[in-house]
C-alpha positions in Angstrom: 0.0 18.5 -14.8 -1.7 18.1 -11.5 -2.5 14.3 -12.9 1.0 13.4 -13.3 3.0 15.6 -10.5 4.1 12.8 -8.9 4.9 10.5 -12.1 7.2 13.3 -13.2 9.1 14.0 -9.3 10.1 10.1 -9.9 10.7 9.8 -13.1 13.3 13.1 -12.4 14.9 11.5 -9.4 15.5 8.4 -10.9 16.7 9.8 -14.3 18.8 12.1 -12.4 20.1 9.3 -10.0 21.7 7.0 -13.1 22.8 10.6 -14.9 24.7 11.3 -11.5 26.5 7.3 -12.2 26.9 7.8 -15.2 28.6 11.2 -14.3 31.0 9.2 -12.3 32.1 7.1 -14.4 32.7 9.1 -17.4 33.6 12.7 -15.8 35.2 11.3 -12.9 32.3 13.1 -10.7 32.2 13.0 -7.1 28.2 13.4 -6.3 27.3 9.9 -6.5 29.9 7.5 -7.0 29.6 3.2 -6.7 26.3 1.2 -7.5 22.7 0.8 -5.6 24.4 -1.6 -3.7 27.7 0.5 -2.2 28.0 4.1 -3.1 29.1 7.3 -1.8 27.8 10.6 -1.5 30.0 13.6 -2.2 32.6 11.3 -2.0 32.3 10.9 2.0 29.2 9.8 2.8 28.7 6.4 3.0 25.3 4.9 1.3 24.9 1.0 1.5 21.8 -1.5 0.7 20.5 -2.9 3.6 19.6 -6.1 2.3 22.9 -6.4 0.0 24.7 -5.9 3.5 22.9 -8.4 5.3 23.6 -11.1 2.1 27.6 -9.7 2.5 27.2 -10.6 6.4 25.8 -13.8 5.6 28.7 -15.1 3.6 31.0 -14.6 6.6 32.5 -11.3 5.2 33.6 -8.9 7.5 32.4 -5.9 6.3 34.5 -2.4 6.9 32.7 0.5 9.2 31.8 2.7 6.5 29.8 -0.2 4.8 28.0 -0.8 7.9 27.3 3.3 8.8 25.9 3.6 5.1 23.8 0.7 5.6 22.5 2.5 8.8 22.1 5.6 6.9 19.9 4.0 4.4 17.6 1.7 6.3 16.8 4.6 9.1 16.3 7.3 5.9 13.6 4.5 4.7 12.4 3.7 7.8 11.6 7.3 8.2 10.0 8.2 4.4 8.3 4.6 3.9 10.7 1.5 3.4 9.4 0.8 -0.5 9.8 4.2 -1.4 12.9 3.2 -2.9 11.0 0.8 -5.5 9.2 3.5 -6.7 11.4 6.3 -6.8 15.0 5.5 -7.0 15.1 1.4 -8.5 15.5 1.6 -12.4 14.0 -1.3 -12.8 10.1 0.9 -11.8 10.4 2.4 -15.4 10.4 -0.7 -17.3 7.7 -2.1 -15.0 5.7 0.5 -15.1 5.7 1.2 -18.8 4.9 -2.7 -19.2 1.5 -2.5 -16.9 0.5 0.7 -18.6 0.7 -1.0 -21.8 -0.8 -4.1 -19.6 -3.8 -1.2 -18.7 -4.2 -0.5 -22.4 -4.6 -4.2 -23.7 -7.1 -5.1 -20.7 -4.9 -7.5 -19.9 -5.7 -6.8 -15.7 -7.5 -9.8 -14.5 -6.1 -11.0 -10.8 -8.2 -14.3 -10.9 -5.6 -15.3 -13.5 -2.2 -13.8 -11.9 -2.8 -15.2 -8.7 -2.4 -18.5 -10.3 1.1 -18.2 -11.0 2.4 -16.7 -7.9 2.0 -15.1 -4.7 2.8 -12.0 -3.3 4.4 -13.5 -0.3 6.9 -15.0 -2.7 9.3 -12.2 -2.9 9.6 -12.8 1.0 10.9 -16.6 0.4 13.3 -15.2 -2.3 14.9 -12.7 0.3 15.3 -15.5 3.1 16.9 -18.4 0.3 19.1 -15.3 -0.8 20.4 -14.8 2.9 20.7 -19.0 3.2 22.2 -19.3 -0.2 24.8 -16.5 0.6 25.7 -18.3 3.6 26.5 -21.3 1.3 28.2 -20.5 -1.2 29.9 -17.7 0.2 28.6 -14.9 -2.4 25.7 -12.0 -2.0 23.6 -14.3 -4.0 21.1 -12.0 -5.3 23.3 -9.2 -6.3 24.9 -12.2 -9.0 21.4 -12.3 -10.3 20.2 -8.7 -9.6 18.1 -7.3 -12.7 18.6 -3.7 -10.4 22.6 -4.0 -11.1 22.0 -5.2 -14.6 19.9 -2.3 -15.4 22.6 0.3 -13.7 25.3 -1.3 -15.2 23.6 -1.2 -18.6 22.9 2.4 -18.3 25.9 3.5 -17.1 28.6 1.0 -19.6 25.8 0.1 -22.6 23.3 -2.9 -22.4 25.3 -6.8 -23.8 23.2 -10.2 -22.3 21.6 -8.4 -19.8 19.3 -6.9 -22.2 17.8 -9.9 -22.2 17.0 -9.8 -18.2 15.0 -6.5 -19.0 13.4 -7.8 -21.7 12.2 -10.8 -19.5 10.8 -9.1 -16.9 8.9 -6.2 -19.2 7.3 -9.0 -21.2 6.6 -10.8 -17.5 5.0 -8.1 -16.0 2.7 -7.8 -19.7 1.8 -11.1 -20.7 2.4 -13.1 -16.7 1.8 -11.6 -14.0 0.8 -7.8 -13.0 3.2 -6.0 -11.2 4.7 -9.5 -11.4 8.5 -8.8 -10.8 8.6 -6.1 -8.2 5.1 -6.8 -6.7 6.0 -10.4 -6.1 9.4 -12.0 -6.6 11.9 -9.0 -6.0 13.7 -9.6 -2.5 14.8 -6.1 -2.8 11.1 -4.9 -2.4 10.7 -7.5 0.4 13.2 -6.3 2.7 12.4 -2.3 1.6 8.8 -3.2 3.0 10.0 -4.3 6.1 11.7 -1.9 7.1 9.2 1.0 6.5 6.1 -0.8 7.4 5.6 1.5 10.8 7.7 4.6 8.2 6.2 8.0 9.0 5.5 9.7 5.7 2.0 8.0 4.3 -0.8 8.4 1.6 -4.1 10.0 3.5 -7.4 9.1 2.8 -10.5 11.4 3.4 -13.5 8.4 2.9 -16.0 12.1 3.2 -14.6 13.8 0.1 -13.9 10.0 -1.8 -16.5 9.2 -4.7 -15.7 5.5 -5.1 -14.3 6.1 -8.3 -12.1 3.1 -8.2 -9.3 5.1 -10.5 -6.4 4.9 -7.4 -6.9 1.0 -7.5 -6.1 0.7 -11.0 -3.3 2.5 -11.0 -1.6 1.3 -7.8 1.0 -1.1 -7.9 0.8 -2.6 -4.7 -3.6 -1.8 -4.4 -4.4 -4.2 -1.6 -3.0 -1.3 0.7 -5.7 0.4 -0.6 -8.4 -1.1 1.5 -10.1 1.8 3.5 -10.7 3.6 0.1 -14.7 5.1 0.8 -14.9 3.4 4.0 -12.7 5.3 6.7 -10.5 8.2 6.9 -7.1 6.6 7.7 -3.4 6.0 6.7 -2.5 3.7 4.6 -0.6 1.6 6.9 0.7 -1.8 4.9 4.2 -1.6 4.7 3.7 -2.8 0.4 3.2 0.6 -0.3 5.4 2.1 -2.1 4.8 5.9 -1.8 4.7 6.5 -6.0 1.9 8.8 -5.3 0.0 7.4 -8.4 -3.1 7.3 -6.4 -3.0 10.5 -5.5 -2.3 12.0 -9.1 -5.6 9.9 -10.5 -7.7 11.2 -7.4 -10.1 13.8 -9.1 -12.3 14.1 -5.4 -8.7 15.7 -3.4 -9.6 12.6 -1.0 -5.9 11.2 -0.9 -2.7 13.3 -0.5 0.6 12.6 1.3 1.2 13.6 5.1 1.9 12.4 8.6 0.9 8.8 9.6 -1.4 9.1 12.7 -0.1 5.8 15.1 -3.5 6.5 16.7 -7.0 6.9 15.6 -9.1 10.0 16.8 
């Protein structure tokens, strides 16, 4: 169990997340009502994406207060518990992705001499910025036309038509194209998540004294370039790509990586 603690905690929240849409829809409940984009909490609470918002902005669309206070809401929660914490733990899409670089794991299909010919990771940053400039020109939140997030919702809340075929795209992506290839480089989503939690307060730890080299949190982490100090210092993992899944730690047989604190200043 220890192993897979975290793997289960996300796999609950985000199975409980679209339960609680689905709820909505069908039983007319008031927990968690609206999409990833707009919803509200308890039927008061504003929640709104940050990045959707800003596309929404971008078109010339004034945007009511309660939009604006949920987009609030959301980026300073994030900013607080690590920006792309939201990738791994509430975004739909992470199970499909995930199950596709397992199998990916399995096949031996992990070779980044060969994925870093089709893209960068940097690219997901261009996407975000031509979604902003293409809202503003054609005078509609571009990405969330396109968004495989909404697809996936929508899909799971009212049954899967065309956009099955989205899914299917980006699971056979992710296995045969690129690793990680959708969320860990073209999803603007991800992008503007990592933004705003790259200085976020909750971090993954690293205790170089107790670490054995082992290499297993690397192969398992999404996003392992953040993992850089692994057997060399004790430090926080500061990039602001990670995205908090706790995989690493789950795989860590030496105890030399758990959650806590980020320290802003070395000892």
């Amino acid at each position: 169990m220890k192993h897979i603690k975290y793997l289960l905690l996300r796999r609950t929240t985000q199975i409980s997340l679209m339960c609680l849409y689905f709820a909505a829809n069908a039983y007319g409940w008031h927990i968690l009502e609206g999409t990833f984009g707009t919803s509200y909490l308890f039927g008061t609470v504003p929640l709104a994406d940050p990045y959707t918002t800003v596309q929404v902005l971008a078109t010339g669309f004034v945007l009511g207060t309660d939009v604006l206070l949920g987009a609030a809401i959301i980026t300073v929660f994030y900013f607080v518990i690590g920006g792309r914490a939201f990738c791994a733990w509430v975004c739909p899409i992470n199970m499909v992705t995930d199950l596709s670089n397992w199998i990916r794991r399995k096949l031996n299909l992990d070779k980044e001499e060969v994925n870093y010919r089709f893209i960068k990771r940097s690219a997901r940053y261009w996407i975000m910025v031509v979604g902003l400039l293409v809202s503003a020109f054609v005078g509609v939140a571009a990405f969330e036309v396109v968004s495989p997030i909404t697809i996936m919702q929508r899909g799971l809340v009212f049954g899967f038509g065309m956009g099955a075929a989205v899914i299917l795209t980006i699971f056979l992506f992710d296995l045969f194209g690129v690793k990680n290839g959708w969320c860990g480089h073209l999803c603007p989503l991800g992008a503007a998540y990592s933004i705003i939690g790259s200085k976020s307060l909750v971090r993954v730890k690293h205790d170089h004294v107790a670490c054995t080299d082992c290499m297993d949190c690397k192969v398992v982490c999404p996003e392992n370039q953040v993992l850089h100090m692994i057997n060399k210092e004790s430090i926080s993992v500061t990039d602001g790509e990670c995205t908090n899944c706790g995989r690493c730690v789950d795989v860590c047989n030496d105890d030399a990586l758990e959650f806590g604190i980020r320290q802003f200043v070395k000892n």
